[in-house]
MOPAC internal coordinates of N, CA, C and O (Angstrom, degrees):
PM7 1SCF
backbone

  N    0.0000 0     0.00 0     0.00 0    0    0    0
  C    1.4450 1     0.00 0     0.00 0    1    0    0
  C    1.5261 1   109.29 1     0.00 0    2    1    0
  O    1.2310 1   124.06 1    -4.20 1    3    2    1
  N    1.2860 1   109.82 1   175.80 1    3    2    1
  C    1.6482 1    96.68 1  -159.27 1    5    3    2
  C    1.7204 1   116.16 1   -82.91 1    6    5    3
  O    1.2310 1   127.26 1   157.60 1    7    6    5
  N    1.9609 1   103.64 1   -22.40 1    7    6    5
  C    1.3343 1    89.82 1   168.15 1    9    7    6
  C    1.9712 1   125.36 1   -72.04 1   10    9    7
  O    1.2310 1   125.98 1   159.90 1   11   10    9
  N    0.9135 1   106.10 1   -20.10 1   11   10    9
  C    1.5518 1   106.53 1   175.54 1   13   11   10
  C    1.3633 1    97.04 1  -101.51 1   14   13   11
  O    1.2310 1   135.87 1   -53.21 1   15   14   13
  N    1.4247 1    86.89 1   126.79 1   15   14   13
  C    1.5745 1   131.02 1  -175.99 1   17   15   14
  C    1.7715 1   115.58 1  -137.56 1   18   17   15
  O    1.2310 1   115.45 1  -166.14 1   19   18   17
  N    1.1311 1   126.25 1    13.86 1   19   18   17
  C    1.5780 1   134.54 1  -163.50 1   21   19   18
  C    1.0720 1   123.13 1     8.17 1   22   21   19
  O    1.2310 1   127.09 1  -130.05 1   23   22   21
  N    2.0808 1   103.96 1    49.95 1   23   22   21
  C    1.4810 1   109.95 1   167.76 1   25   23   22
  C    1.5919 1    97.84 1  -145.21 1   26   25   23
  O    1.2310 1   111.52 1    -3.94 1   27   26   25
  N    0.7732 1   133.59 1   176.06 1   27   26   25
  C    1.3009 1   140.92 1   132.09 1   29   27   26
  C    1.4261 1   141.57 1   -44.70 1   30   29   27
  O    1.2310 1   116.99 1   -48.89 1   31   30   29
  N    1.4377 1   123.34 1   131.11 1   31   30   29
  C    1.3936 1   107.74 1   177.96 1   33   31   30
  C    1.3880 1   120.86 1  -162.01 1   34   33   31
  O    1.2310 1   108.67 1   -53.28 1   35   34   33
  N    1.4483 1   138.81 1   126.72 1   35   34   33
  C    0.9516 1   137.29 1   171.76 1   37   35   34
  C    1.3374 1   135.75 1    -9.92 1   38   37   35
  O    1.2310 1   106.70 1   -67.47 1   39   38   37
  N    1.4798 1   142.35 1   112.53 1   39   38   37
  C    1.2932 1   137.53 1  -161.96 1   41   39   38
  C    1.3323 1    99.84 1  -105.81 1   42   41   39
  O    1.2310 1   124.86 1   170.47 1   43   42   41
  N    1.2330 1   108.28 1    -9.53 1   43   42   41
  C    1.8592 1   113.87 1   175.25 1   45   43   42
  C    1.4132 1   108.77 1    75.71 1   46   45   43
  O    1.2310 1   104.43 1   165.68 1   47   46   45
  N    1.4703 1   146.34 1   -14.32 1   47   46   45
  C    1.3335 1   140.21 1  -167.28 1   49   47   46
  C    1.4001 1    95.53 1  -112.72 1   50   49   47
  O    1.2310 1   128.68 1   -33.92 1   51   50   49
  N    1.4566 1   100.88 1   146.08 1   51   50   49
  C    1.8845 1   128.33 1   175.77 1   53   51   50
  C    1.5620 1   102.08 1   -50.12 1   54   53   51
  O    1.2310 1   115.89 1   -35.96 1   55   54   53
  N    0.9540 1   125.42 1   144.04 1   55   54   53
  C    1.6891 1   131.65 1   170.21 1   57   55   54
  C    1.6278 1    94.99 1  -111.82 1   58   57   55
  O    1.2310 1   110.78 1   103.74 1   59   58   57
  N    1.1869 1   134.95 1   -76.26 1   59   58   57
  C    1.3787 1   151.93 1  -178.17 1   61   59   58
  C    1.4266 1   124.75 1  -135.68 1   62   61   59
  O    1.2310 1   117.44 1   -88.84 1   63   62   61
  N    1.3229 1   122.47 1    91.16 1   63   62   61
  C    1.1778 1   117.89 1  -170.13 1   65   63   62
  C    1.6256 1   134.12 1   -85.30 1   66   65   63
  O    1.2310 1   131.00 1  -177.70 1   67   66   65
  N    1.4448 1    96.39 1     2.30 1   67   66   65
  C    1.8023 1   103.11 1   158.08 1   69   67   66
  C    1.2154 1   101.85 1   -73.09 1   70   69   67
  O    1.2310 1   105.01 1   144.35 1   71   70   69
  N    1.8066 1   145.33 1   -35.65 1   71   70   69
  C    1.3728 1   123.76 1  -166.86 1   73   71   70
  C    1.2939 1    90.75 1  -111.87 1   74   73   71
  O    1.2310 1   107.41 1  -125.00 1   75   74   73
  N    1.4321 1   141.08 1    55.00 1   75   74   73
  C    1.4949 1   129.62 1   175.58 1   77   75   74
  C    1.6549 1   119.51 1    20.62 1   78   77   75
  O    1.2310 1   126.34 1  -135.80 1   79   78   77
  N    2.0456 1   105.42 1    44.20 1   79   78   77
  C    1.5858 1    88.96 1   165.04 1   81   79   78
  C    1.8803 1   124.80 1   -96.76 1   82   81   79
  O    1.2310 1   120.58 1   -16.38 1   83   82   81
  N    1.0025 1   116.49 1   163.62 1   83   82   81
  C    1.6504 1    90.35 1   175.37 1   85   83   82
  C    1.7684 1    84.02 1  -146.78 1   86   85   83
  O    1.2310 1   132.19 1   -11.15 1   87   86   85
  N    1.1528 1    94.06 1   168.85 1   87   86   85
  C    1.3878 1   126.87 1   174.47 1   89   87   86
  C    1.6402 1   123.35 1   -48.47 1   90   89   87
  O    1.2310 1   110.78 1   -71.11 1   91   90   89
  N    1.3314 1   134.94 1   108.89 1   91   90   89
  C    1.5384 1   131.41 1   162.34 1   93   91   90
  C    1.4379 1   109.63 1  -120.15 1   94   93   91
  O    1.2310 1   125.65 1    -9.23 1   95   94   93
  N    1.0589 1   106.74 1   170.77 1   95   94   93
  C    1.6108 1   128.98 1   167.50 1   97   95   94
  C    1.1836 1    98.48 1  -120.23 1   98   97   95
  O    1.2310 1   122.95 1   -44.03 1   99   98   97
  N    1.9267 1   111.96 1   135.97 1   99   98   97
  C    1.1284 1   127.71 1  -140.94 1  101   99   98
  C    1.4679 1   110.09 1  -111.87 1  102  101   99
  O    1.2310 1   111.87 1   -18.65 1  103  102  101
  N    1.2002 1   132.93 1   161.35 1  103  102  101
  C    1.4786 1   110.56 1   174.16 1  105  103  102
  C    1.2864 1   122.21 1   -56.81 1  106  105  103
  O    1.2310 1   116.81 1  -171.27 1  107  106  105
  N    1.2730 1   123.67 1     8.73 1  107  106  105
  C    2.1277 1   124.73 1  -179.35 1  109  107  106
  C    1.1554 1    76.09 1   -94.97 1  110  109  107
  O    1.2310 1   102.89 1   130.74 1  111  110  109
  N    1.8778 1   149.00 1   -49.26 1  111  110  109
  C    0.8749 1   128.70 1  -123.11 1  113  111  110
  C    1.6113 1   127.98 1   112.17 1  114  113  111
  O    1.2310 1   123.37 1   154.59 1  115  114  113
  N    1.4744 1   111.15 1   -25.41 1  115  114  113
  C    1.5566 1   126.23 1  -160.37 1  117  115  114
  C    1.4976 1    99.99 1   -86.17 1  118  117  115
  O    1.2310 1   116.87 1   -16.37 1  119  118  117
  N    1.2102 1   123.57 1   163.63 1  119  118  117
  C    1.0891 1   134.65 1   154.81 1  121  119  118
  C    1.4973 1   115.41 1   -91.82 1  122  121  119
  O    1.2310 1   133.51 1   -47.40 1  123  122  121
  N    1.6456 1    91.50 1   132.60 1  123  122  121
  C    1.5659 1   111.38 1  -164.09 1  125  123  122
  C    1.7013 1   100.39 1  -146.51 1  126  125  123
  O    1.2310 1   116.91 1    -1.57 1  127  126  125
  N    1.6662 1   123.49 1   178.43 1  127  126  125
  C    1.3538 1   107.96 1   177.78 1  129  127  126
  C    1.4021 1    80.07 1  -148.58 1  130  129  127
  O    1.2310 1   123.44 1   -14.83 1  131  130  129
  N    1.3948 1   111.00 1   165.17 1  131  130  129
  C    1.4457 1   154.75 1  -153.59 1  133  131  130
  C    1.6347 1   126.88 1  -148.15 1  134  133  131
  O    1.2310 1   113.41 1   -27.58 1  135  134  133
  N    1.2133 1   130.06 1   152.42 1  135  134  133
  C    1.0242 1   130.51 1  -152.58 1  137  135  134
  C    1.5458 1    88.19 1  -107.66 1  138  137  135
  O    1.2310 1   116.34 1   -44.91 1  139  138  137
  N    1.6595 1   124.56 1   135.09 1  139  138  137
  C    1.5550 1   110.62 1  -170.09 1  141  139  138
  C    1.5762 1   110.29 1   -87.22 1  142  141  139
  O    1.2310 1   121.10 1  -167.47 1  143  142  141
  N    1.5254 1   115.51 1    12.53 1  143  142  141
  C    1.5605 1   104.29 1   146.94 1  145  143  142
  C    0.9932 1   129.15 1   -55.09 1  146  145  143
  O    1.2310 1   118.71 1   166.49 1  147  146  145
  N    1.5255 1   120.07 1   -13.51 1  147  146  145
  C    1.8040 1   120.23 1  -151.74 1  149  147  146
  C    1.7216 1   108.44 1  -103.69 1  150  149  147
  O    1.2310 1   127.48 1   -32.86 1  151  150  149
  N    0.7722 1   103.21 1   147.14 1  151  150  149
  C    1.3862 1   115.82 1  -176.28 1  153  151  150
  C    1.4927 1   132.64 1   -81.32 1  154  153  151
  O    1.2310 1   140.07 1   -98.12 1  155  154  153
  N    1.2317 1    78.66 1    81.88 1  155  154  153
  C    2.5709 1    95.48 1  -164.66 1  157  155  154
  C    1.9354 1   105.56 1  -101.32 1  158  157  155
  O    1.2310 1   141.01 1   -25.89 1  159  158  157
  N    1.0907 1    76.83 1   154.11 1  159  158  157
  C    1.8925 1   101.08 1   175.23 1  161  159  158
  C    1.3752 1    88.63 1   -63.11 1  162  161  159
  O    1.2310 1   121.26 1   -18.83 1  163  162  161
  N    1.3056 1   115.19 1   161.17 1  163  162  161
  C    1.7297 1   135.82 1   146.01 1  165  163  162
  C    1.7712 1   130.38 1  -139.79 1  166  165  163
  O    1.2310 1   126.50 1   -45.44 1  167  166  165
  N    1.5741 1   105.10 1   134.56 1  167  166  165
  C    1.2498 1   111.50 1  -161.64 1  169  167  166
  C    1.3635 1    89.93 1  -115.81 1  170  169  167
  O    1.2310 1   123.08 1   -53.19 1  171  170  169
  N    1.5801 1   111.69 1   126.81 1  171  170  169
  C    1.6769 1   106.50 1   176.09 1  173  171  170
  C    1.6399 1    92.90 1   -90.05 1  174  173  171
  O    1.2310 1   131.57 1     1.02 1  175  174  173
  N    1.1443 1    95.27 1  -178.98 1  175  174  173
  C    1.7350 1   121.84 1  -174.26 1  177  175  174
  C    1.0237 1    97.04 1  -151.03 1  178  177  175
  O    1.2310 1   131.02 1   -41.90 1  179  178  177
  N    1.4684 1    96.34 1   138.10 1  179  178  177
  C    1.7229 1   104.09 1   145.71 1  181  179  178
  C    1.3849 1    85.61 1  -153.34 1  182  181  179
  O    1.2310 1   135.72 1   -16.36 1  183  182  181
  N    2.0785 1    87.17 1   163.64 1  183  182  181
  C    1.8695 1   117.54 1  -170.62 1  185  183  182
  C    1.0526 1   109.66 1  -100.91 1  186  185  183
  O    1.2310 1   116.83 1   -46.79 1  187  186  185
  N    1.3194 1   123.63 1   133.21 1  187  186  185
  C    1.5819 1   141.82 1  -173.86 1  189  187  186
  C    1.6855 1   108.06 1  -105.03 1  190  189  187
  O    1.2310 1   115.61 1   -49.87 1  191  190  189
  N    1.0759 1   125.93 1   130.13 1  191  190  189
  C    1.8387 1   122.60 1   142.96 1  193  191  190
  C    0.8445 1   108.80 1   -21.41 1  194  193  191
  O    1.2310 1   107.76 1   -23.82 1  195  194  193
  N    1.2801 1   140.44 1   156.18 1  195  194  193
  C    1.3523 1   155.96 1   150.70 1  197  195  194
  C    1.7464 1   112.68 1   -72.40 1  198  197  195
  O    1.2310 1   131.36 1  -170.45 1  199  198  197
  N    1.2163 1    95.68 1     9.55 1  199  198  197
  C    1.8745 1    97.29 1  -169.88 1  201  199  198
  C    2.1147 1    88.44 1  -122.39 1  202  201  199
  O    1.2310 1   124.22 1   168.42 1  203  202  201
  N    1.0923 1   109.50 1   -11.58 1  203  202  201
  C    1.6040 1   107.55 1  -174.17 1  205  203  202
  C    1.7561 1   103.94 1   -48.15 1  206  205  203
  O    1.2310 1   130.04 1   -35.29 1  207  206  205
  N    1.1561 1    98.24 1   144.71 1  207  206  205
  C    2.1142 1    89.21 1   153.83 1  209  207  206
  C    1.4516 1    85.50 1  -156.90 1  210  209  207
  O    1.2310 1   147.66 1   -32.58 1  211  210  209
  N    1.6447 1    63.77 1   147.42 1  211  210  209
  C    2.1437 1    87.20 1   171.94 1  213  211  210
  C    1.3828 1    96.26 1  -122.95 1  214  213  211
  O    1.2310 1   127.40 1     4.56 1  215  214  213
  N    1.4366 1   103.37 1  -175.44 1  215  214  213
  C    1.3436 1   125.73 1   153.19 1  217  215  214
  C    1.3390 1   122.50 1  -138.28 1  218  217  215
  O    1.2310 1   121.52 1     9.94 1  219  218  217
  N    1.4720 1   114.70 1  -170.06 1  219  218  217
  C    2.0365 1   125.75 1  -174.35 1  221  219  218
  C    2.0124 1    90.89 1    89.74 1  222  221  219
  O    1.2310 1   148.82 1     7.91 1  223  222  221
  N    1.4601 1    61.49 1  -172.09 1  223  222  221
  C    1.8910 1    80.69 1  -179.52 1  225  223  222
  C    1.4622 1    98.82 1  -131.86 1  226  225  223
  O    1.2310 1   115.89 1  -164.07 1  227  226  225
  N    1.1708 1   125.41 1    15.93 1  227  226  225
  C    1.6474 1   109.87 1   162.24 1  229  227  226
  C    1.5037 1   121.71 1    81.56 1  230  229  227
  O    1.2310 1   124.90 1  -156.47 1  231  230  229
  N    1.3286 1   108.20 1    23.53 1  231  230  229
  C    1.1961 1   123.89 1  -178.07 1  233  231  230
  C    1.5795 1   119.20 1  -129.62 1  234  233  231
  O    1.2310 1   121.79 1   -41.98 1  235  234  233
  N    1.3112 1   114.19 1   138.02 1  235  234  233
  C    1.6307 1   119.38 1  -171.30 1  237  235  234
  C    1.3530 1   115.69 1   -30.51 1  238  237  235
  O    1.2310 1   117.78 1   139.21 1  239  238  237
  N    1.5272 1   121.83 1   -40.79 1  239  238  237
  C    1.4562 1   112.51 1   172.32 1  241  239  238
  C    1.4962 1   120.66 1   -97.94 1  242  241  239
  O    1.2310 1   119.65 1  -169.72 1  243  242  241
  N    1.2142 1   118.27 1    10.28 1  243  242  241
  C    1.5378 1   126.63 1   169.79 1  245  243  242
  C    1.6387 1   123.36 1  -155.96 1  246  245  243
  O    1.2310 1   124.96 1  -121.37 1  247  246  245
  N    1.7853 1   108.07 1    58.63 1  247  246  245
  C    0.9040 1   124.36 1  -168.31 1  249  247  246
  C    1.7193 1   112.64 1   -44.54 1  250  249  247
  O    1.2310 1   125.24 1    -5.82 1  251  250  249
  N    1.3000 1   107.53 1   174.18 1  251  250  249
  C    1.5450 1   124.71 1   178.78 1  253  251  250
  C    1.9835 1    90.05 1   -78.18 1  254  253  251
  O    1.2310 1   130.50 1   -33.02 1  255  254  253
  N    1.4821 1    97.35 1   146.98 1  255  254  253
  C    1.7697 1    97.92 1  -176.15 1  257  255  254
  C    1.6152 1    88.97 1  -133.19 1  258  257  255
  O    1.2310 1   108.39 1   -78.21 1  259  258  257
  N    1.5012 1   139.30 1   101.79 1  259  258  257
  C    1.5189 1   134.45 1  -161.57 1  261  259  258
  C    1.5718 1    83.45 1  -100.45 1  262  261  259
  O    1.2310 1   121.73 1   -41.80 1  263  262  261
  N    1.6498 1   114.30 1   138.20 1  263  262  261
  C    1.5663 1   119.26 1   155.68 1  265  263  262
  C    1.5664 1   109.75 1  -146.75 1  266  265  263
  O    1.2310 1   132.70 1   -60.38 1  267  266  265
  N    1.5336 1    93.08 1   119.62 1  267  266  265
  C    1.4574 1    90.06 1   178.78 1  269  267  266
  C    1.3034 1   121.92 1   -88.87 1  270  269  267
  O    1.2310 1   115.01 1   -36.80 1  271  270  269
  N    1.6567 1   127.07 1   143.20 1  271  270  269
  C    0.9996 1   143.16 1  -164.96 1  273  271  270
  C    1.2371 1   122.82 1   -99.73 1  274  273  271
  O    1.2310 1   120.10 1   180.00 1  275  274  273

C-alpha cells in the first residue's frame, strides 16, 4: 500500500521545533518523528478536486496528463 515503502520518508510537518524534530512515515508505514539531521526519503504531494481527471499511467513514456474540470 502506498504508505509502506521499506524506507523512510519525510512527512513534511514540524514535530517539535525547539529540538528540530518533524514528522516521517516509517518503514512499517507508521508515523514516527526524526531529528532533521537524519537522512529520510521524500514524497511530494499535492491536492486535487475531486472533479480533476487525468490520464497515462505515470510512466516516462506515458506520463500522468492532470486537467481540471
Amino acid at each position: 500500500y502506498y504508505l509502506y515503502s521499506n524506507s523512510n520518508y519525510w512527512a513534511m510537518s514540524p514535530c517539535y521545533a525547539m529540538n528540530a524534530l518533524v514528522f516521517i512515515v516509517n518503514s512499517s508505514g507508521n508515523l514516527a518523528y526524526s531529528n532533521v539531521s537524519k537522512t529520510n526519503g521524500l514524497r511530494p504531494v499535492i491536492n486535487l478536486k475531486s472533479s480533476t481527471e487525468f490520464t497515462g499511467e505515470g510512466i516516462y513514456t506515458n506520463p500522468y496528463v492532470v486537467k481540471e474540470t
